[in-house]
Structures are given as C-alpha cells and as structure tokens.
C-alpha positions, 0 to 999 in steps of 0.5 A: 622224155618222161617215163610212162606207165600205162593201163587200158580201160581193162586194167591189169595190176603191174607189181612194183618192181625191185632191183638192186642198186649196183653201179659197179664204180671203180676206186683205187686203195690198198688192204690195210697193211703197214708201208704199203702202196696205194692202188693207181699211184701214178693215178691221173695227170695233165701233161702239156705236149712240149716236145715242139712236135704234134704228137700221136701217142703216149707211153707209160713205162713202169720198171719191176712190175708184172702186166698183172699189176696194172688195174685201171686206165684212164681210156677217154681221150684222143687215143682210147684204150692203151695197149699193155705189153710187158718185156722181160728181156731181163727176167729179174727186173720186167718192164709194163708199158702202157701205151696209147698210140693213135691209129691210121686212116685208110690213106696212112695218115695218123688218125688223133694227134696232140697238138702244139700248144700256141702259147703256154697252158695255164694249170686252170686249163687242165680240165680241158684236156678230159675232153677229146673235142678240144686239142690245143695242146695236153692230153690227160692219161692215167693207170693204176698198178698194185706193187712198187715200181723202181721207177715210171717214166713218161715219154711223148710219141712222135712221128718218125716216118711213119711208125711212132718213136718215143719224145724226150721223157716228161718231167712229171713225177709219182707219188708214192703212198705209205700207210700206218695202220693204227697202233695204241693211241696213235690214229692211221697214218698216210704219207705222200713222197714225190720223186723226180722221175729217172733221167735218161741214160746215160746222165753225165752231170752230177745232177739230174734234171730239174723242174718245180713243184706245187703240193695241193692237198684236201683240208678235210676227208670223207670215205667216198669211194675215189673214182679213176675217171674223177681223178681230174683237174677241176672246172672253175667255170663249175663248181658241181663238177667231179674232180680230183678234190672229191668234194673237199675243200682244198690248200697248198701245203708246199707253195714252190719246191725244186726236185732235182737229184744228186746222183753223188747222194746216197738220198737224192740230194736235198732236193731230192724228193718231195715228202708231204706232211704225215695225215692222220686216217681219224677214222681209219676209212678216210680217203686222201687226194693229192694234187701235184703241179710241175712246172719248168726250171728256167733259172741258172744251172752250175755249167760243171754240176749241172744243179739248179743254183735257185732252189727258192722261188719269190712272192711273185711266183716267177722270179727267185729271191736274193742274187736271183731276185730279177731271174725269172726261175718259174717256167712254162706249165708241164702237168699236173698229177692227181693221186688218191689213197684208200687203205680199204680197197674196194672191189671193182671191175676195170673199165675197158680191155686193149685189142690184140693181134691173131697168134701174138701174146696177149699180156695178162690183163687183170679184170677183176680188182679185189683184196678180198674172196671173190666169185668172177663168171665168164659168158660170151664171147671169148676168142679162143685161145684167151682164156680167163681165171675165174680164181683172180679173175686174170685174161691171158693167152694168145688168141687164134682166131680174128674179129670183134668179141664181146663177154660179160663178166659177173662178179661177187664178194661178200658184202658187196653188191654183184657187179656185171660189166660187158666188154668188147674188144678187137682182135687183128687178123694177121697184117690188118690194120683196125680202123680208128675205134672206140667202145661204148660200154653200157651199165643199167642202173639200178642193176636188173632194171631193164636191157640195152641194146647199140653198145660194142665196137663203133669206128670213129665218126659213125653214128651210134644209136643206143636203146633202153628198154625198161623191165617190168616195173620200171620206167626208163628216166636218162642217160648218164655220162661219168654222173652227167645227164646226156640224153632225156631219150630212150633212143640216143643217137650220137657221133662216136669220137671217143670211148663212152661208158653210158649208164641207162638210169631206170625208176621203180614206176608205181603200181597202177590199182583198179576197182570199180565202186559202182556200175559205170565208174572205174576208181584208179589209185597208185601210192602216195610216196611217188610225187609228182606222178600224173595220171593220163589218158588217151582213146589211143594206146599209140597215139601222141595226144595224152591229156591228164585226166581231169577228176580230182585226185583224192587221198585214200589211206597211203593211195591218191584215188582218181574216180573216172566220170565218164567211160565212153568208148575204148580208153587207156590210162597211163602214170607218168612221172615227171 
C-alpha cells in the first residue's frame, strides 16, 4: 500500500519531518589489540543432523568463559532463542552452554525437531537450513563470545525418554582470529587457525578423530559492518541475497585438508590444525569472512593408531591419490561454518533474551556490546529480582516473580547514533512448563519515525497482527524482514512459527503549501526534490475513491504548484508517494 498525506479544502502546513536513521545492526570484531580474538568466532554454521536420530535440540559448550562472555546468538530457527547456563563446579576452569531445546505440547510430545536427512545434503543446500519452514535434515545455529575458549564442542540433542540427552559430538571446528595491528611499514594483519574440535573422553588411540576441510575466503574486503544473522550459506537461485561473502567475491584457498590430532604431538600433529594465509588490513577497517566446510573421512585408518592413513584427496573431489587412488575418502556433508573478523568493534545491542524460571539464577546476560564508553537506560518491565548494569550493561539476578515482561533498553556512545532495542522475555512460574513460543521484536526505521504496536511474546501457530503507525511527518512505506520486504500494509498479519525481528520502514512525506492567488482559486505546491509524489483528492476523507487531480502540475521555483479549478463543495487533498 502506498503512503498518503492528506489536506482538507481548509489546509493546515505539516512540517517536514526529521529522524535520525539508526537501524541498530549488530557486527562482530574486537578493539584493536595485538593477538586478539574476534567477537562471534564460532559465529554461524550448518550442521547436518547425522546422529540417525530426530533430534529436538542443540548445545554449544564453550570451556573457561564466563556466561558474560556470550554476545550474539543466532535465534531464527526451529528452536528460538537459546537458553545460556554457566557451570562452575570447577571455578577455575567455567563452562558456558549454549543450549536450543525444543519445547513441549501440552500432550508431552516435542514441539520442533530436526529431521533425518533422506540422503546426503549438499553444502549448496546450506541456505535452506535458515528457514524454520522447510526441516530435511540440518539446522543452522550461531553464538559469539569475547575471550579465548580452551575448547567449543557441538553435541546434537536426542530424545531419551522424554527428557533430552546429548548425541555424539559434531565434528565441526572454530576458528580462531589473531590480529596484528599495524607496525612501521607493515600494513594490519589478520589470520585465521582451525582446529579439530576436542574428542571425547576418554580417547584410547593415538589419534583423534578425523574429518576434512575446505577453506573459502572473500578475494577482496570493504569495511561494512558484518551482521550475525547474515553470516549464512548463500542462495545460488539469488544472487542479491545476504550472505556470509558480504558482498565480495570469493576463492578457495585450501581445496581439501585433513584435521586429525596427534594426541603424542606437542602441536597437534601434522594434521593438526588448519592455518589460512596471513591478510593483510590495507586499510586497517576492512573486514574479513571465512567460510569452512567439513566433510567426513571415510578413507582407511591404522586399526593400532587410529591416524587416517589418506591425508590427500584426488582431482575428483572424492577418491584419494596413489594406493588410494580407487578408495573413496570424501564422505558425506557435515556443516559448513561462517567466521567474520572485525578489529574495530562496533556497538550494538544483542537481539533477543532467553526465558528464565521463578527463584532459579538467571545467568549473567550481556545486552550491551560495546568497547568503547557508554550510556545504556533501562525502562519497563523488568521482574523483580533481575537487575540490569547501566555501567556494562549486564542483566543478572534471580527473579521472584512469574510472566511475561517487556523493557526497552537505550543506548549511547559517542559518535555513534542512539540505539533502542524492546524485549520480551518469559519467566516460568514454579513447575510450569511454557508453551512453544517465539518473539516478535519491532524497530522503526528511521529512529523516532513512528510507533508500533502487536510485537512480544506470541505462542507458535497463533495469529500475530503487527501495526505502524507513522509520526508526523512521515508516512508509513514496508515491513522488512532481515533487509527483505514483507509486507506493503500497515496492518500485517501472519502465523507465528519462529522468532521475527520486523523493521517498520517510514519516509519523510513533504510538506503540502496552500495559498489562494485570487478568489475561488486554491494554489497547492509540495517541493521538487520528492519524485514521484502525486497529488489526489476525494469529497470524502474516508472514503476508498481518491482520484488525481486533474490540473496541470507546474514547476514554481523548488515547488510543483497545482492551481485547483473548480472548488465545488467540501474537498481533501492528499500527497501520495509511490
């Protein structure tokens, strides 16, 4: 639907609107300090479900970091928002889980699950598993964290009666950024190293597990921010599409590598890591995307050792070289993970907040990312007994009271523009299981440009009904989902499956000048610089009817001038813009 503005045959002057344009896009980096770690390492990846199970969840756990640590998560797929939980049975070494788990239907059944793949996934496929709609067998989740884990596993969740239980760990690695700020002559430096991720314990052979890699890096670098939720397997049915290449060109700079530990190695073995190709930052702001894709080993292994005794793989992509020749060594598709380094962290807020449970601890969440001063405000609705850190913007405690709350959270840094983000989050009253649900989080872009209503907790397959309601000065113009146009309406109404963060996009409408050059004429004029904008009239405000007004549109100085003809009766007068 197109925006209007509107004007009786007793005009009124409606001043031009401003607002400041804050879309409050969150990117993962760290200040600029020699040897440090990116923000969101672990960042975004594929995962193909290969347990043999249907599965009901995922966790993430990350060794010796703090639940403080964790930033973004990745939160649009079958399984929402993660729950963060942090074990210190051993306070010198913490552990951070981040855990998706599917809830329950009222019957006891799982309410999302992961299915079995019917036959192997290709990595081109990869983008399907951003979207809740289809299930044939991967998921796609993501975190960031600030710190150096000693180590990050995956494990599938699996049903086992009735509660869930971890799968076998997912042999998909994290990368680990190291930056070189500048020095003399030599330009910022950035470098990516992939470990195999930890075996399991206790591991009797030698060595440890096996899989392969692919190394996929851009060729070129701008300094746009890298948004978490882009960090996705692209579409190669849509070349526009947002993607983990952010908007460069890309090249594989390993075609094939073996990752597999020598646990008798001081280092790992020769095989054990994966070190890309130092970069260097010409600029000292670019930012760099990696792409990693993991696939199985399905070659020979020593039986006393336990070492994959084919460390190349053929011109084929499949079968090994020499003795190996005709044995197949490439297995099946495991997941793919996106990285994304930026040494100039940008401020941001984080997307959405897990629920929590009446008198149980509430892991210290952090809301506000920032490396540099900051000025975070709290109003709303916040449970009592969860307090929030205006000074580095930390919600922690343990709530005492039960329901559905929602707080808006501002934020301020220098030269940087504000940044407001709404959330809504659950709290379980004792024994109460919450219903499958997701959160609809609204933003008004640009910032001060008009109000929303219908956004909040929503339980899974209701109707949810969203309103924009433009400020003055401004005129409604789309919904937008993740950059993509939803909805023309400024009703939208759809079915709540999965988490949606709705962006209300408003434009500045023109004023609309009257003056009256003589009796019984009326002269309406709006600026020059708004193209596209028609002028209409109707002889009710209401009504459904509006035609354009058929004078001639004239150019005035910097304004197109209509001198209306005939003013018969009652009229309204409306710009619309396309």
């Amino acid at each position: 639907m197109r925006a209007p503005r509107f004007l009786r045959i007793a005009p009124f002057f409606q001043p031009l609107g401003r607002g400041v344009a804050a879309l409050g896009l969150l990117s993962l980096g760290v200040a600029p300090v020699r040897a440090s770690v990116a923000y969101g390492s672990i960042n975004n990846f594929d995962t193909v479900n290969d347990t043999g199970f249907e599965c009901h969840g995922f966790e993430i756990e990350l060794d010796d970091l703090h639940s403080a640590d964790i930033t973004y998560t990745y939160s649009w797929n079958h399984y929402g928002t993660p729950k963060i939980t942090e074990d210190n049975a051993d306070p010198l070494h913490p552990k951070v889980r981040v855990r998706y788990e599917s809830a329950k239907n009222p019957d006891g059944t799982w309410a999302a699950y992961t299915a079995i793949p019917s036959g192997p996934i290709a990595p081109t496929d990869g983008h399907q598993f951003t979207d809740p709609t289809v299930n044939f067998g991967g998921e796609h989740f993501g975190a960031g964290y600030r710190g150096t884990p000693t180590s990050v596993t995956y494990h599938w969740l699996i049903d086992k009666g009735g509660a869930l239980a971890l799968g076998p760990a997912v042999n998909i690695a994290t990368p680990i950024f190291t930056y070189n700020p500048p020095a003399a002559a030599v330009p910022a430096q950035v470098q990516a190293v992939i470990v195999p991720p930890p075996p399991p314990l206790p591991d009797p052979l030698e060595f440890g597990s096996a899989a392969w890699v692919k190394e996929i890096r851009t060729t070129t670098h701008n300094s746009n921010e890298v948004h978490l939720r882009d960090l996705v397997s692209d579409d190669p049915e849509d070349p526009g599409d947002k993607n983990w290449r952010n908007g460069e060109p890309d090249e594989v700079e390993v075609e094939w590598q073996l990752l597999q530990v020598d646990h008798n190695s001081a280092h790992g073995g020769a095989n054990g890591e994966l070190a890309g190709a130092p970069e260097d930052l010409l600029k000292g702001d670019e930012v760099i995307t990696r792409r990693y894709e993991f696939y199985q080993y399905s070659g020979a292994f020593d039986n006393e050792t336990g070492e994959a005794l084919s460390d190349k793989v053929g011109p084929d992509g499949i079968h090994g070289v020499k003795k190996y020749a005709d044995t197949v060594v490439v297995g099946k598709f495991i997941g793919s993970q996106m990285s994304a380094f930026d040494n100039e962290l940008a401020v941001g807020l984080i997307d959405h907040l897990p629920d929590g449970a009446i008198d149980e601890h509430y892991a210290t969440r952090t809301l506000v990312i920032s490396a540099i001063p900051f000025t975070a405000t709290l109003t709303g609705d916040l449970p009592a007994g969860l307090t929030f850190n205006e000074g580095n913007g930390e919600l922690s405690g343990a709530p005492t009271v039960s329901g559905i709350f929602t707080f808006n959270v501002r934020l301020a840094a220098t030269n940087t523009p504000v940044m407001t983000k709404t959330y809504t989050f659950a709290i379980a009253a004792a024994g109460e299981a919450l219903p499958p649900h997701s959160t609809v989080d609204l933003t008004a872009s640009p910032l001060g440009s008009g109000e929303m209503t219908g956004g909040g907790f929503h339980t899974n397959n209701t109707t949810a009904t969203v309103i924009a309601t433009p400020a003055v000065g401004f005129a409604f113009a789309n919904w937008t989902d993740n950059g993509k146009a939803v909805s023309r309406s400024a009703s939208y109404t759809f079915t709540n499956l999965v988490n949606r963060s709705l962006v209300a996009n408003f434009v500045p409408m023109p004023p609309l000048f009257f003056s009256l050059p003589q009796p019984g004429q009326l002269a309406l004029s709006w600026p020059t610089n708004q193209p596209g904008v028609v002028l209409q009239q109707n002889v009710e405000l209401g009504a459904p009817n509006w035609v354009t007004v058929p004078d001639p549109v004239t150019v005035v100085g910097t304004n197109n001038r209509v001198n209306v003809s005939s003013l018969i009766g009652n009229r309204y007068f409306r710009l619309l813009r396309p």
